[in-house]
N, C-alpha and C positions, 0 to 999 in steps of 0.2 A: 504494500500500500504506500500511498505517497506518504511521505514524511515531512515531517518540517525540520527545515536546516539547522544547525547550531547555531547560524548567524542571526537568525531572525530575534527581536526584542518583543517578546510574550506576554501578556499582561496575565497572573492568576489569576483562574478564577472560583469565586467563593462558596463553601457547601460543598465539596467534593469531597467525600467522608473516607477516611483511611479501613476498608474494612477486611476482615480474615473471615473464614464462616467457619473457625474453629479454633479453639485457643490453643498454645503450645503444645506437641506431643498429642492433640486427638488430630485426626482422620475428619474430614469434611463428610455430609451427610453426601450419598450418590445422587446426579442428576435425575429430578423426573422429567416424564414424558409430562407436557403439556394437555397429552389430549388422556391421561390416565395417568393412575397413582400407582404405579408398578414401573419397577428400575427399566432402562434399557436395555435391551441385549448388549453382547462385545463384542467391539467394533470390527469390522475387519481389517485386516494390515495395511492394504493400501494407503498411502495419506493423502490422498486427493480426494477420494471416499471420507476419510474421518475428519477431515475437514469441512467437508460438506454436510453428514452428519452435526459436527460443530455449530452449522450458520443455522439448521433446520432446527437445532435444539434453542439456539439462542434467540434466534428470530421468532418462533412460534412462542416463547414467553414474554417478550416485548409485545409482539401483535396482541396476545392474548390480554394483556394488561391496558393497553389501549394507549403506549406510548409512541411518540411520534417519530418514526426512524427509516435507515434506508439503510440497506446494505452494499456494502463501498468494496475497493481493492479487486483481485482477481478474481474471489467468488462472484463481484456482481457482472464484470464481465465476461464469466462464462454462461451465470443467468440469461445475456446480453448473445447469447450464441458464439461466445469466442472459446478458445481451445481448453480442456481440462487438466491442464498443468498450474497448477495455483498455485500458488506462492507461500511462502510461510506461519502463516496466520488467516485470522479472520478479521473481515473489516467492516463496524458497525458505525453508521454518522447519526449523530445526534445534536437536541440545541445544547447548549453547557447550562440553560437554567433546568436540563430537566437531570442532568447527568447526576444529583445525589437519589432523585428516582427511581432511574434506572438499576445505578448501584445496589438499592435496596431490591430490587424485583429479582436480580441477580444471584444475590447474597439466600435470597428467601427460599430461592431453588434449590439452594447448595450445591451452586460454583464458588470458589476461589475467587474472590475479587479484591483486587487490591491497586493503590495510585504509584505510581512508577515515580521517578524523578522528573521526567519530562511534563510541564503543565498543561499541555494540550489532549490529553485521553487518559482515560480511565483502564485497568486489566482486569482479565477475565481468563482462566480456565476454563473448558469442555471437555468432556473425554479428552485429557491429556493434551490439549491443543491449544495454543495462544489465542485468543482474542479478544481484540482492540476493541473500543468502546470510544470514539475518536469525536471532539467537538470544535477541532479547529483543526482544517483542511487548506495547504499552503497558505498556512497563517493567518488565515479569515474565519472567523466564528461561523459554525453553522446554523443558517437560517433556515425559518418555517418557508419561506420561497424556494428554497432547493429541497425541502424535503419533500413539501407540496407538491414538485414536479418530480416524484419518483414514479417509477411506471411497477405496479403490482405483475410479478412475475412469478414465474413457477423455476422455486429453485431444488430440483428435484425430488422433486411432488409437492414442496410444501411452498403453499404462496404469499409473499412477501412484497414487502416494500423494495425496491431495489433502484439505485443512484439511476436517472437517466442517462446514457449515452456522453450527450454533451458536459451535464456537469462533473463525471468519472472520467474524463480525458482530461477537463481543465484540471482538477484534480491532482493528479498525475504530472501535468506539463507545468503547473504553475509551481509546484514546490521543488522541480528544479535549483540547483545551485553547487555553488563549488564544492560545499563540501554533500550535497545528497545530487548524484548525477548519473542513477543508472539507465540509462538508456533499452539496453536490453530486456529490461524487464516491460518496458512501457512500451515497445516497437508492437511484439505480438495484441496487444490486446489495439492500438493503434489499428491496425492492420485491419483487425479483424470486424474492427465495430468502425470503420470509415464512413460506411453510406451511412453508418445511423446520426455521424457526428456535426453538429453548424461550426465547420473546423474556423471559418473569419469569427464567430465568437470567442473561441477558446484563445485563437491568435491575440482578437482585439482585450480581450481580458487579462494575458498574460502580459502585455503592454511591449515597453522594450528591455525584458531580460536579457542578457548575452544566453543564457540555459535554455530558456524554454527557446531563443530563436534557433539555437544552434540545432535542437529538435526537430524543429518544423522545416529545416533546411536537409536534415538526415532525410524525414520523410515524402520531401516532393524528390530528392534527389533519387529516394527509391520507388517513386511511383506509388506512394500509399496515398496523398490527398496530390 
């Protein structure tokens, strides 16, 4: 998922609760199923599967609870029809006033939730898998206008909120910078979700970065917009 640079100057923000869903030495309560009160089965090996697993567990407690979110990073653009190679986590956007919310809805499930040093997202375990709980995307607070504009998808069976198209490429292209600059990870999903993207918005959004231009020159150069 895009990151926000070391560079950038962050403003805290307030109510983002430090929490464990077990004290020293116990064992977290296991994930339920949202749609029943009986444990999960185990997972299978693949992690492109348990990852997915991951966003349908996380996402279908969110949905269920009635908070306002959209699923961001590579899960949403496989959602999006792009390839199932996902990347190391999971990626959930939200506004940051609802983010001690969330935490609790989380917490209540019995995931592992806990605030990292970075002030922009909150953590989350799933069946043994990372995921983010993210409310500031190349360094802009998430708003009700980009969540508003998620398109409800079926993320392997289970339907969700999921980042539109264009706001999961700006995403991406905009947190660009010296020191967060991988390209490769941003090319395929690029690629793959092109007809879906208003690439002169994402362009005129990311303004004049040397990062995100050097991007958009990679992909006319390779024939992607």
């Amino acid at each position: 998922m895009a990151q926000n640079g070391d560079d950038a100057t962050l403003v805290r923000r307030p109510g983002i609760p430090d929490l464990r869903t077990a004290p020293d030495g116990a064992e977290p309560a296991p994930p339920q199923d949202p749609q029943a009160d009986q444990p999960l089965q185990e997972l299978p090996q693949d992690r492109n599967q348990a990852l997915l697993e991951a966003a349908k567990q996380v996402g279908a407690l969110l949905k269920r609870k009635g908070h306002l979110f959209a699923l961001a990073g590579s899960v949403a653009a496989y959602a999006h029809g792009g390839e199932k190679n996902l990347q190391h986590d999971v990626d959930f956007a939200i506004r940051p006033e609802d983010s001690e919310a969330v935490a609790a809805t989380l917490h209540e499930a019995g995931l592992t939730v806990y605030t990292p040093p970075e002030d922009w997202l909150i953590k989350a375990t799933c069946f043994g898998q990372p995921v983010d709980i993210i409310f500031e995307l190349a360094h802009q607070p998430v708003g009700a206008d980009m969540l508003e504009r998620a398109e409800e998808l079926s993320v392997d069976s289970v339907r969700m909120p999921v980042l539109a198209p264009t706001d999961l490429l700006w995403s991406l292209t905009a947190a660009f910078s010296e020191h967060h600059c991988d390209f490769g990870a941003a090319l395929p999903i690029a690629r793959a979700l092109r007809e879906k993207v208003d690439w002169e918005r994402v362009r005129r959004e990311c303004g004049d970065e040397p990062m995100p231009a050097a991007f958009f020159f990679l992909l006319e150069r390779l024939n992607v917009i």
